[in-house]
LOZA-598512 format. One line per field, with one value per residue (C-alpha): residue in three letters; x, y, z. Coordinates in steps of 0.5 Angstrom, whole numbers, plus 500, padded with zeros to 3 digits. Layout:
% residues N
type: c(ala  ...)
x: c(X  ...)
y: c(Y  ...)
z: c(Z  ...)
END
This chain:
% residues 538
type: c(unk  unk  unk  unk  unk  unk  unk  unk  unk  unk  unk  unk  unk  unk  unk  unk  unk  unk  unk  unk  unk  unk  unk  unk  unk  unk  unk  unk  unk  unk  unk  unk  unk  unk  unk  unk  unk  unk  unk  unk  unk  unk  unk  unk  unk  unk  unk  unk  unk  unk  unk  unk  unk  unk  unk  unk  unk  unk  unk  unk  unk  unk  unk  unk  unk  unk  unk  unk  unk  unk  unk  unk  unk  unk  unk  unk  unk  unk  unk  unk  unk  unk  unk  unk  unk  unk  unk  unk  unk  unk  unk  unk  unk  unk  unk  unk  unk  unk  unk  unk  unk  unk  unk  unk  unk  unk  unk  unk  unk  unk  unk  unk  unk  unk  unk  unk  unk  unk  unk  unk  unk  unk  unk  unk  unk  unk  unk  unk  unk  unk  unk  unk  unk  unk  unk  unk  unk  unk  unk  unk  unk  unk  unk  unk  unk  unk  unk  unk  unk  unk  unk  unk  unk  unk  unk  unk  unk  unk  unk  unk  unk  unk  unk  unk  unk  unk  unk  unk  unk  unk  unk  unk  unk  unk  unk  unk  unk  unk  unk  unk  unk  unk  unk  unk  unk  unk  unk  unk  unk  unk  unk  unk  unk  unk  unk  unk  unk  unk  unk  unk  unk  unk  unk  unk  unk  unk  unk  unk  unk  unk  unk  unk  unk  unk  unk  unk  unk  unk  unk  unk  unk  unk  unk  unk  unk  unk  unk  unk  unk  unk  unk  unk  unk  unk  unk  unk  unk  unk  unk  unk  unk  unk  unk  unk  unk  unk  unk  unk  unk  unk  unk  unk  unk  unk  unk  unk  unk  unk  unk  unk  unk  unk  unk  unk  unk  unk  unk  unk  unk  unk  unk  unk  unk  unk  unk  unk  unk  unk  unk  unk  unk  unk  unk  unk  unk  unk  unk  unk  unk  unk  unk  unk  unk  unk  unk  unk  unk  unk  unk  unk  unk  unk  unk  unk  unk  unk  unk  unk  unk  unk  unk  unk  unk  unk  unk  unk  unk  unk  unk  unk  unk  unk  unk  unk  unk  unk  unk  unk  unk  unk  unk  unk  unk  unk  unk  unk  unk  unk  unk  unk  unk  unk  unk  unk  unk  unk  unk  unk  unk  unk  unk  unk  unk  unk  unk  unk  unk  unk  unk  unk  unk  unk  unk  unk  unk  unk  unk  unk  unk  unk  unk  unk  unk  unk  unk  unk  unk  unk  unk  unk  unk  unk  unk  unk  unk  unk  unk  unk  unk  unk  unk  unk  unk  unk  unk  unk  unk  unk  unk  unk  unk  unk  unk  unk  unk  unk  unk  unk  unk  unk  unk  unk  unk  unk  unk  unk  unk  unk  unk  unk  unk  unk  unk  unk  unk  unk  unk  unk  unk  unk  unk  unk  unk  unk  unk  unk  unk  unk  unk  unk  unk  unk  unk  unk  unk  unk  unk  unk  unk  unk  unk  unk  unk  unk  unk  unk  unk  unk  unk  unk  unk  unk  unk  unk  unk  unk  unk  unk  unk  unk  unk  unk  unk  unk  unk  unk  unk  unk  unk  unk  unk  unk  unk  unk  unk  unk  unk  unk  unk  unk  unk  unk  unk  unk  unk  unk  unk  unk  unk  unk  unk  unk  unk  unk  unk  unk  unk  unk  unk  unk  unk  unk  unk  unk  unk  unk  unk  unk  unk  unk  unk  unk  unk  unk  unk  unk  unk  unk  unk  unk  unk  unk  unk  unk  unk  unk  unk  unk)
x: c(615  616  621  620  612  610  610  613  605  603  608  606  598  600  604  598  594  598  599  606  605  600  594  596  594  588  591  594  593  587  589  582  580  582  586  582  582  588  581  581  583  585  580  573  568  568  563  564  558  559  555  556  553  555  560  566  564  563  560  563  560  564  563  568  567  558  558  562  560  557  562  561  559  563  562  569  570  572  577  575  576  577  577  571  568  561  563  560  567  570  574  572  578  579  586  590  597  597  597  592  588  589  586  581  579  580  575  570  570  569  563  560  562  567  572  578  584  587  592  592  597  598  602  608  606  611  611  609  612  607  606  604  598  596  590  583  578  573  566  564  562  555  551  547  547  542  545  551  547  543  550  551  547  548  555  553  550  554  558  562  561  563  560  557  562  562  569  569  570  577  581  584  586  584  577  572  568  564  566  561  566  563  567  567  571  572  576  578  579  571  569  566  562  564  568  566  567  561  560  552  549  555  561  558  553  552  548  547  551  545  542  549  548  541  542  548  544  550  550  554  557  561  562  569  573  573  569  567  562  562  559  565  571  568  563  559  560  567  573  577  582  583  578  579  572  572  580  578  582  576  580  587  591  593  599  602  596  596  589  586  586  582  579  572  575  576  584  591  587  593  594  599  601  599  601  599  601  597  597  593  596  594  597  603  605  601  600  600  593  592  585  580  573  574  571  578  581  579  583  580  585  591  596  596  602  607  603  597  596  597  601  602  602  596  593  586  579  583  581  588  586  589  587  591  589  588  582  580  572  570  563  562  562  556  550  553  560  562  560  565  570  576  575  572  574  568  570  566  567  572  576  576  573  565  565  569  566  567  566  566  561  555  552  558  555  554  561  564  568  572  577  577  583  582  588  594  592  586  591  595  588  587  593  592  585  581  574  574  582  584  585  587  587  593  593  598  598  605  606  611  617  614  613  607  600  596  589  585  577  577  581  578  582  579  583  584  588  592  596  594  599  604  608  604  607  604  605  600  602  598  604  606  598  596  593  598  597  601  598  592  593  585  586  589  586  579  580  586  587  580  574  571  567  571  572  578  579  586  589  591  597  591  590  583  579  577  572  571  566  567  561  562  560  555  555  554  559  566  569  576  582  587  593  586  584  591  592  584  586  593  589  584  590  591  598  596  591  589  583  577  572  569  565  558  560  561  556  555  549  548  542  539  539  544  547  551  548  551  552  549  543  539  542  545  549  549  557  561  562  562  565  560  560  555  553  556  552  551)
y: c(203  205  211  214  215  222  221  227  229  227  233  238  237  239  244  247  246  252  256  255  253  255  251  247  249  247  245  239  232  229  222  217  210  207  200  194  192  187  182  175  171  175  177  178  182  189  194  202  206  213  220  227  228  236  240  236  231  223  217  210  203  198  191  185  179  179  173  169  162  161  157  153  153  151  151  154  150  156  154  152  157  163  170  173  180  183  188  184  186  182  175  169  165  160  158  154  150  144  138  142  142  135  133  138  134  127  130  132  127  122  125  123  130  131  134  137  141  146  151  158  162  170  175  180  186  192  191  183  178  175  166  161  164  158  152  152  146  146  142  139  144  146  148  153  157  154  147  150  153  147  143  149  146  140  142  146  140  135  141  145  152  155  159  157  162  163  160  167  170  167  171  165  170  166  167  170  175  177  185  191  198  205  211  217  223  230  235  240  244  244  243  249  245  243  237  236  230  230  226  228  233  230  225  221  217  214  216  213  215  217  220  224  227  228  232  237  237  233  231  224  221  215  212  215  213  207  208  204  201  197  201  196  200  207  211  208  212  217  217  211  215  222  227  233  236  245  245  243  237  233  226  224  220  213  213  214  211  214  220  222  230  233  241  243  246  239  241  238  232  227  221  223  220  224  224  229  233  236  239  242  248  252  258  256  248  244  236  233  231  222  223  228  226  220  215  215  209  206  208  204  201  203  207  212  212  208  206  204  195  191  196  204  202  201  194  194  192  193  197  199  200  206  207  213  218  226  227  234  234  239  242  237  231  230  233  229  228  220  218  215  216  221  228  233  240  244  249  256  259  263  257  258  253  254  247  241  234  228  223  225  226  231  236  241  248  253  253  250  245  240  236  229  225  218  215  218  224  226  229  233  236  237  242  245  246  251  255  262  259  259  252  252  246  245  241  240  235  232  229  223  227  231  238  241  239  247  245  251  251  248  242  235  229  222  216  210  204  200  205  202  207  212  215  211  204  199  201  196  196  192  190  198  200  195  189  184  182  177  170  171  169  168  176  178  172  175  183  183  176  175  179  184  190  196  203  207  213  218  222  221  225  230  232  228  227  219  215  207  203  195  190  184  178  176  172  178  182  178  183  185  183  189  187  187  193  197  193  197  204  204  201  208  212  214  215  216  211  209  204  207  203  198  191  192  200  200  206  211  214  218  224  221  214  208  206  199  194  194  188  188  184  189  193  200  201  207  209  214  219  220  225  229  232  238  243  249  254  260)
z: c(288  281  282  275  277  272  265  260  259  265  268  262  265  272  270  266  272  277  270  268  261  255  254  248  241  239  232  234  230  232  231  231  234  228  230  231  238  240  244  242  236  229  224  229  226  230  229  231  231  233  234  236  242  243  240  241  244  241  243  240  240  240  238  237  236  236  232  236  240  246  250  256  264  269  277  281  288  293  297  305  309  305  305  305  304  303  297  292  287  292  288  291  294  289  287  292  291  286  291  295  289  288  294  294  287  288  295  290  286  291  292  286  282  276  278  276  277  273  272  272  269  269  264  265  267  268  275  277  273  272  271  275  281  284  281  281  282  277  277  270  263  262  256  260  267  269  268  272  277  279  280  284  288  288  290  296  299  298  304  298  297  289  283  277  272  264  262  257  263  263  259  254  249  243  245  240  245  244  247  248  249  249  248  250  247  248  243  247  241  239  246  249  256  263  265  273  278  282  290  290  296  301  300  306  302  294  289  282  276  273  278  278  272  272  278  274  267  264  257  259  265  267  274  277  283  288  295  301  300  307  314  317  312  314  312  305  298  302  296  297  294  293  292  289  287  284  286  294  297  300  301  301  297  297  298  291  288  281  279  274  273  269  268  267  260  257  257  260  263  266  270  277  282  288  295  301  307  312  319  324  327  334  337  339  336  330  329  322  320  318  313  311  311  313  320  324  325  318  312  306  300  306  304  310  315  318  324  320  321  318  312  310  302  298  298  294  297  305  310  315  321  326  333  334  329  327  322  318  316  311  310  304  308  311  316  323  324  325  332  337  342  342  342  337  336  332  329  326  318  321  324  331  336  338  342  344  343  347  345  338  332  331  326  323  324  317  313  320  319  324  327  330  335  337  342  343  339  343  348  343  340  347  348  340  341  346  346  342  339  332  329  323  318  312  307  301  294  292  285  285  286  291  288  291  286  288  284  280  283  275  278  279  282  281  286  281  279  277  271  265  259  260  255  250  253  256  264  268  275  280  286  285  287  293  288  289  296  300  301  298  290  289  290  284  279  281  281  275  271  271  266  268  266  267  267  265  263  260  255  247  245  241  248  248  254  253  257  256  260  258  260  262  267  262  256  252  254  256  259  260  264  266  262  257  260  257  251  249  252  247  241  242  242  249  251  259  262  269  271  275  279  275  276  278  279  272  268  263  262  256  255  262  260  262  256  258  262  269  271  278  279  282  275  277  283  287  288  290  285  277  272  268  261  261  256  253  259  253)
END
């Protein structure tokens, strides 16, 4: 991991967050997103329209490229015997190596189909070098989707599986676009709203970013973490990540997986790098703690403990597994408790124990919260935990240099990755954040290389709060990869970034309506949570 995981304003925010410095002064320079966006081929026409949607608060359109012509369709033969995943984000398995890919060829080819093998190659970033990632097979080039698609089926029955993809989709930067960008940006200096993460009634299930923010009155709003989206990776819409909602810590970190910290007054947002610490402790001993408000035994996105399988770093869209776990559940997560075997301590508003539970799961009483053990550590929250004892759960942020992180009930603290800007440099971490995953290159070509509708967030050296949603997976929206997704946060001005929750998650609803066109077909994704701009309250 990455030695050097705070930048200079990344420190400054934090310490603004526990008090230790002075908010900025409000006169600082307020820079403009003025640079042409760094997409495609030089000189593409590129239109911004801005409007003010309340004191201190901006909405910019950004298109690139509108004119740009339609490339071709293609059909992308999967690998045979892939990995597979019911998280619709999830990259097919797609590149193999070259003489696999030529005998997958020449195969496709002998039954009749235009085949061809192709290379892929991937840039540098700060912490992956980048170059070749493997070769793709590639059906044929159509004029249209539904001529793609129709090989498609053809292909599938000839014994083939694959995807009818968009070449645009690619990430060939001497692309024309076309590009759709929205920016949100608020001036801490004029802003005199509310700056809020939100989950819904209870962190367990998903709600709609616009349901979110018409909920809460909000002004704006884009979707903002990732979640368990799969009942077999835990409990659907719980922060895969950390969660830090009104100053509360309601989901751990990934371990060292960087977040977007932000104040309900619009100052000192930052990116960090976050680790955690908890315990649960009796009368006379403690234990530490595995998770907060999570299924026991699945730690979506890993980065847990050293007895996590198949690893304790962060590796993206997995879910590690433990069977020997300690679990703290807060009021927020939910009506029951998850059900299963183990041992569960029910505890009252003061923190003593009403009622053991095994096996586990049930509803928490008013204010009451609980603790869950699986395996090994059901005979060790046996011997903490009695009727009518006092049970208490600690638990503690870290930054990167293990200083503890003590949020404000203004705090919110949303799971992100990779690093895209630190210190206004291009910092674009994928190996370091758990999207490089060994043996499996389709991975990283699907979710980084690849076009994607993204959403990103940071800070510009104005102390700015941006907010960016890209669409993408269209032909009228390209997308962006994530060295992409960087080189776009720089050219708006922002000197910290990190990537959120993108693909079908990827929203902004503005005065109640979606204002960019989600990408799922079904339209508007239901997800974990969201960060709301609401109105000055007086």
């Amino acid at each position: 991991m990455n030695s050097k995981v705070l930048g200079a304003s990344t420190v400054l925010a934090l310490l603004a967050l526990v008090g230790a410095l002075p908010a900025p002064a409000s006169s600082a320079p307020r820079p403009g997103p003025t640079r042409a966006l760094p997409l495609g081929a030089t000189g593409l026409t590129e239109t911004r329209s801005t409007r003010t949607l309340q004191p201190g608060v901006t909405l910019t359109r950004i298109v690139r490229g509108a004119d740009a012509p339609a490339l071709a369709w293609t059909v992308e033969v999967s690998i045979p015997g892939g990995a597979t995943s019911p998280d619709p984000d999830a990259p097919p398995t797609a590149l193999k190596d070259r003489a696999s890919a030529d005998e997958l060829t020449a195969a496709v080819q002998g039954k009749g189909f235009d085949a061809r093998a192709e290379h892929v190659t991937t840039p540098a970033v700060a912490d992956y070098a980048g170059g070749s990632l493997g070769w793709r097979v590639r059906v044929g080039r159509f004029d249209s989707q539904s001529a793609a698609s129709a090989e498609l089926t053809r292909l599938k029955k000839a014994g083939y599986a694959g995807s009818a993809v968009y070449t645009g989709w690619d990430g060939n930067p001497a692309d024309r676009g076309p590009w759709r960008i929205d920016v949100l940006t608020i001036d801490p200096g004029r802003f005199r709203g509310g700056l809020k993460a939100s989950y819904g009634p209870d962190l367990e299930n998903r709600e709609k970013t616009s349901e979110l923010a018409a909920a809460a009155g909000a002004t704006a709003g884009i979707n903002a973490g990732f979640f368990v989206l799969d009942p077999k990776a835990g409990a659907p819409g719980d922060p895969a990540g950390v969660g830090v909602y009104d100053g509360r810590l309601l989901s751990e970190p990934v371990n060292g997986r960087p977040g977007l910290v932000i104040r309900d007054d619009g100052r000192h947002s930052g990116v960090a790098r976050l680790t955690w610490k908890g315990r649960v402790v009796g009368r006379d001993a403690s234990q530490p703690l595995d998770g907060i408000d999570r299924v026991p035994g699945l730690i979506r996105n890993c980065g847990g403990t050293d007895d996590d399988t198949p690893t304790s770093l962060p590796l993206h869209d997995v879910t590690c597994t433990d069977g020997d776990e300690l679990v703290a559940f807060t009021p927020q997560y939910g009506s029951q408790t998850p059900h299963g075997d183990g041992l569960e301590a029910v505890l009252d508003a003061r923190g003593r124990v009403l009622e053991i539970r095994s096996p586990r799961g049930g509803p928490l009483p008013a204010g009451g919260s609980s603790v869950q053990a699986t395996g090994s550590h059901v005979a060790e929250l046996t011997a903490l935990a009695g009727v009518g004892r006092p049970l208490r759960v600690e638990m503690t942020l870290q930054d990167g240099h293990g200083h503890q992180v003590s949020p404000s009930p203004a705090t919110s603290i949303l799971n992100g990755g990779p690093e895209l800007v630190r210190d206004g440099r291009l910092h674009v971490t994928p190996a370091t954040d758990g999207m490089v995953q060994p043996g499996n290159a389709s991975f990283y070509y699907g979710w980084v290389h690849k076009r994607n509708p993204r959403t990103l967030a940071g800070v510009d050296a104005a102390g700015r709060t941006v907010l960016v949603t890209a669409d993408g997976r269209s032909t009228d929206a390209l997308g962006l990869s994530i060295p992409e997704s960087a080189a776009v946060a720089r050219a708006l001005g922002l000197r910290d970034a990190v990537n959120l929750d993108g693909g079908g998650s990827t929203t902004m609803v503005i005065d109640g309506e979606v204002i960019n066109d989600p990408s799922d077909a079904a339209g508007e994704r239901p997800v974990g949570d969201a960060l709301l701009i609401l109105p000055d309250p007086h």
